[in-house]
C-alpha positions in Angstrom: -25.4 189.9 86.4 -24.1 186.9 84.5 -20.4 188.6 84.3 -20.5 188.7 88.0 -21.8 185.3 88.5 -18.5 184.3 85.9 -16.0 186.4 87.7 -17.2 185.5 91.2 -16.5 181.2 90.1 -13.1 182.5 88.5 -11.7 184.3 91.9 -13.7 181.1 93.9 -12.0 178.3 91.6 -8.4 178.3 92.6 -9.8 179.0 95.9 -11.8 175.7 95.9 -9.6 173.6 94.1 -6.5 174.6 96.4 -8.8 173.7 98.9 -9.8 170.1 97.9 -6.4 169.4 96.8 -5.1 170.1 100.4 -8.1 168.1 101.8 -7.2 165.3 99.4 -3.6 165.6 100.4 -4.6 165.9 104.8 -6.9 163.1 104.2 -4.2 160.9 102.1 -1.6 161.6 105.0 -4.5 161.2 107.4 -5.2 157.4 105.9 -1.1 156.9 105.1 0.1 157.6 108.9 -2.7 155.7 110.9 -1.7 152.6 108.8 1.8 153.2 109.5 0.8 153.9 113.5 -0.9 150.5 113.6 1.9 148.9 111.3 4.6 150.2 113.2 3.0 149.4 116.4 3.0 145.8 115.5 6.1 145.9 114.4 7.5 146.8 117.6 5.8 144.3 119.5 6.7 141.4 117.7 10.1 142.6 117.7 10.3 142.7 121.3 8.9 139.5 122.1 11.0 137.6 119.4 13.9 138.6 121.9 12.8 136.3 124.4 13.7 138.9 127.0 11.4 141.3 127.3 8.1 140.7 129.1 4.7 141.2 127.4 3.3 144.5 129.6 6.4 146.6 128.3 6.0 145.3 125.0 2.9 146.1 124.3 3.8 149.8 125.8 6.5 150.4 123.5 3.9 149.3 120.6 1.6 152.0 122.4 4.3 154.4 122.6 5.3 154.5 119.0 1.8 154.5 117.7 0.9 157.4 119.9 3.9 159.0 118.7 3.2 158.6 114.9 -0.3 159.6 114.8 1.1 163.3 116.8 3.0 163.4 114.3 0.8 162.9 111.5 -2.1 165.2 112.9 0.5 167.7 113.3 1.2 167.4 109.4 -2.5 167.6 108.5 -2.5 170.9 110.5 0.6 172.2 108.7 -1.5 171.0 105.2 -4.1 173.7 106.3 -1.4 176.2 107.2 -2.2 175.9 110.6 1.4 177.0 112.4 2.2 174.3 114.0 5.5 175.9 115.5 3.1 177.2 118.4 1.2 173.9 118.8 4.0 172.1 119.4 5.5 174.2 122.0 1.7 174.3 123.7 2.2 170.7 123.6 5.6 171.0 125.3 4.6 173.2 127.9 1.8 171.0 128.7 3.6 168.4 128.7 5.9 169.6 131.1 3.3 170.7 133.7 1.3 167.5 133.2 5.4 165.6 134.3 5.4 168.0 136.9 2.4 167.2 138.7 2.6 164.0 138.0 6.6 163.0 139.2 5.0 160.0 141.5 3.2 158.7 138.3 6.1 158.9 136.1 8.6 157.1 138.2 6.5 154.2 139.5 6.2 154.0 135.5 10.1 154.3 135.0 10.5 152.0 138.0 7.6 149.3 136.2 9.8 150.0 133.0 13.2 148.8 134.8 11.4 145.7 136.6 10.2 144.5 133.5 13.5 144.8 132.0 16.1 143.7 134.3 12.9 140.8 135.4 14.2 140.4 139.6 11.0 138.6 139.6 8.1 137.2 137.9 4.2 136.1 138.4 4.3 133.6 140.9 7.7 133.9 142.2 7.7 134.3 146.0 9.4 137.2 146.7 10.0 139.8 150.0 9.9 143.1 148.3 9.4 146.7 150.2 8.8 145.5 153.6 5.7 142.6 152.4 6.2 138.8 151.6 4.1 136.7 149.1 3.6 135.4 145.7 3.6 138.1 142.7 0.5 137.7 140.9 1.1 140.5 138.5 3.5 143.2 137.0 1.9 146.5 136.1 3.3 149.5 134.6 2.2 151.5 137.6 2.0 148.9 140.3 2.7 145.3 141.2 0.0 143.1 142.5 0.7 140.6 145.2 -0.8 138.1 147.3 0.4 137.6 150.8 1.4 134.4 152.0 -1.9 135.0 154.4 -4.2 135.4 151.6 -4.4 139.3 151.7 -4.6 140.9 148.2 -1.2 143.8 148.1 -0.9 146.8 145.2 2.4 148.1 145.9 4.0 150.9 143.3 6.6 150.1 141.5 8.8 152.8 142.9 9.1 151.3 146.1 9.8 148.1 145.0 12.5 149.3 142.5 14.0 151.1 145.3 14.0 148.7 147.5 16.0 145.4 148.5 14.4 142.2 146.4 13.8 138.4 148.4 13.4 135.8 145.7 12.8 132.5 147.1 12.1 131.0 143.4 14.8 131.9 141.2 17.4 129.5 142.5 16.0 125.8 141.6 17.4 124.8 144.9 17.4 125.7 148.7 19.1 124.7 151.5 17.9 124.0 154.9 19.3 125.2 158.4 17.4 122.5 160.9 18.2 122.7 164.6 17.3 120.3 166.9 18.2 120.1 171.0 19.2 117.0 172.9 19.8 117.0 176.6 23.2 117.0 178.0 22.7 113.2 179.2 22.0 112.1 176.0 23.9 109.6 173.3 25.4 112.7 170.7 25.8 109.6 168.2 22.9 107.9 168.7 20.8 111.2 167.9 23.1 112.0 164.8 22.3 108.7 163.3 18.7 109.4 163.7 18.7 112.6 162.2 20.6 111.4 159.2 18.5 108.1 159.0 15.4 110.4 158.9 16.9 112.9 155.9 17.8 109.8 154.0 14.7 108.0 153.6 12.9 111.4 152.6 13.3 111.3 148.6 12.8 114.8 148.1 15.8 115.7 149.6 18.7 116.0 147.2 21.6 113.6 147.4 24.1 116.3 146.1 24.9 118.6 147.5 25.1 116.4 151.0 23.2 117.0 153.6 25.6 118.3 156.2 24.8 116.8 159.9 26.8 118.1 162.7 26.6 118.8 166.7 27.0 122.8 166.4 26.4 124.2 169.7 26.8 123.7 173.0 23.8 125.6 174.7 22.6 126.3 178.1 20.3 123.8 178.3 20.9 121.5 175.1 23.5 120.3 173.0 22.2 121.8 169.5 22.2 119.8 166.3 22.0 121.6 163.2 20.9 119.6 159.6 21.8 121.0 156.3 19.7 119.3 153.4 18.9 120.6 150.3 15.9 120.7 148.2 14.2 122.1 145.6 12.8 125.4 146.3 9.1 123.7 145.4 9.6 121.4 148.5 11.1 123.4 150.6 8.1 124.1 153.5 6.5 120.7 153.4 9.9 118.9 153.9 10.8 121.6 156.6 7.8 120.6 158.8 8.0 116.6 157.6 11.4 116.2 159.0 10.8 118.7 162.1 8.0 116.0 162.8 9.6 112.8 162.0 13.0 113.9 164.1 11.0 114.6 167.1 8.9 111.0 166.3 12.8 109.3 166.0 14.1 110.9 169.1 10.6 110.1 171.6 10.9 106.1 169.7 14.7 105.7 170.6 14.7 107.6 174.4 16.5 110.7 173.3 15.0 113.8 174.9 14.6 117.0 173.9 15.2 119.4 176.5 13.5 122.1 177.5 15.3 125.7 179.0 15.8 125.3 182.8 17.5 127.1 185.3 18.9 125.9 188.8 17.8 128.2 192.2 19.5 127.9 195.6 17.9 128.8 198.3 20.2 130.3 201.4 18.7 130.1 204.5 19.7 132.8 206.7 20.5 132.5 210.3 
């Protein structure tokens, strides 16, 4: 009995030892490659963001991206520790992976397409853009979608991909914007008189800029009103409020120095016949 009991711990020690050594080795590997994941991870997000460049969503999805990465990789060489084949997980993996891009192609390109705004950066939160067909202030930049509000207050997830794909407004990048004002005076009026006004009523606003010039000039000969058309520039922050200030204050000049402001009208003969 006792020489069986000695020959079974014999055959079981190597067994037993080989095995703790491997679990000592899976479990060093195990410790090693989740600090480098989290190291790593780091890593690549202060990298990224010491560029100046690059926008904090796609940084920390590249940090994301390599840790995921890294710990595949290191639960993949536990298994091999094991001498679990790993040949055949990996191209499970692959397969399902492919099926998984497959079904999901929608998915994957808004994500390419949040990838490439955040990148190239046509816009940022609280620029006010047009951008696939809807106007209104970004509020947000998603890897899968981009949240706006509307200029009327109505809350807008559009996907990536059709933004990418589509033609980009922004009214906010440029510091400056310029103004195309058009104003009608009646045939019978004084063209001078109403210039002067115009350009007395663009000076004495202080918000808009002295250089470039604002351009004043009698630009069209319509059927019912000779057009003047204003060119001032602002900055793009201004822009609105000094649209509807001077719209106002022109129409106040022209009613306090008797020029009129026509309205369309059309001339009718009658023919009486005999």
């Amino acid at each position: 009995m006792l020489e069986d009991t000695e020959q079974l711990v014999t055959e079981l020690a190597p067994v037993v030892v080989d095995g703790g050594l491997n679990l000592l080795g899976a479990l060093a590997i195990l410790i090693v490659g989740w600090i480098a994941a989290k190291w790593l991870g780091k890593k690549t997000y202060n990298v990224t963001q010491k560029s100046g460049k690059i926008d904090k969503t796609i940084s920390h999805f590249a940090s994301q991206v390599v840790k995921t990465l890294i710990i595949i990789v290191t639960i993949l060489a536990v298994l091999g520790k094991f001498g679990v084949q790993t040949a055949s997980i990996i191209a499970v993996l692959g397969a399902a992976t492919l099926a998984i891009g497959l079904a999901l192609q929608g998915t994957l390109s808004n994500v390419a397409a949040g990838v490439m705004l955040l990148i190239f950066r046509p816009f940022k939160v609280d620029d006010a853009v047009t951008v696939a067909g809807h106007s209104g202030m970004i509020m947000e930049i998603g890897i899968f979608t981009t949240i706006m509000k509307t200029f009327d207050g109505i809350h807008m997830n559009i996907p990536n991909g059709k933004i990418w794909g589509s033609e980009v407004t922004n009214f906010s990048i440029n510091p400056t914007r310029r103004h195309d004002l058009v104003f009608g005076i009646g045939y019978g009026d004084d063209m001078d008189k109403a210039l002067a006004l115009v350009k007395k009523v663009l000076d004495e606003d202080e918000r808009i800029l002295k250089e470039p010039a604002a351009l004043v000039v009698i630009s069209n000969l319509g059927d019912s009103s000779v057009d003047i058309t204003a060119r001032p520039w602002t900055k793009s922050a201004d822009f609105w409020a000094v649209k509807w200030d001077v719209t106002k204050k022109v129409k106040e000049a022209f009613d306090a120095n008797g020029v009129s402001i026509p309205f369309p009208q059309r001339d009718i003969h009658l023919y009486q016949q005999k």
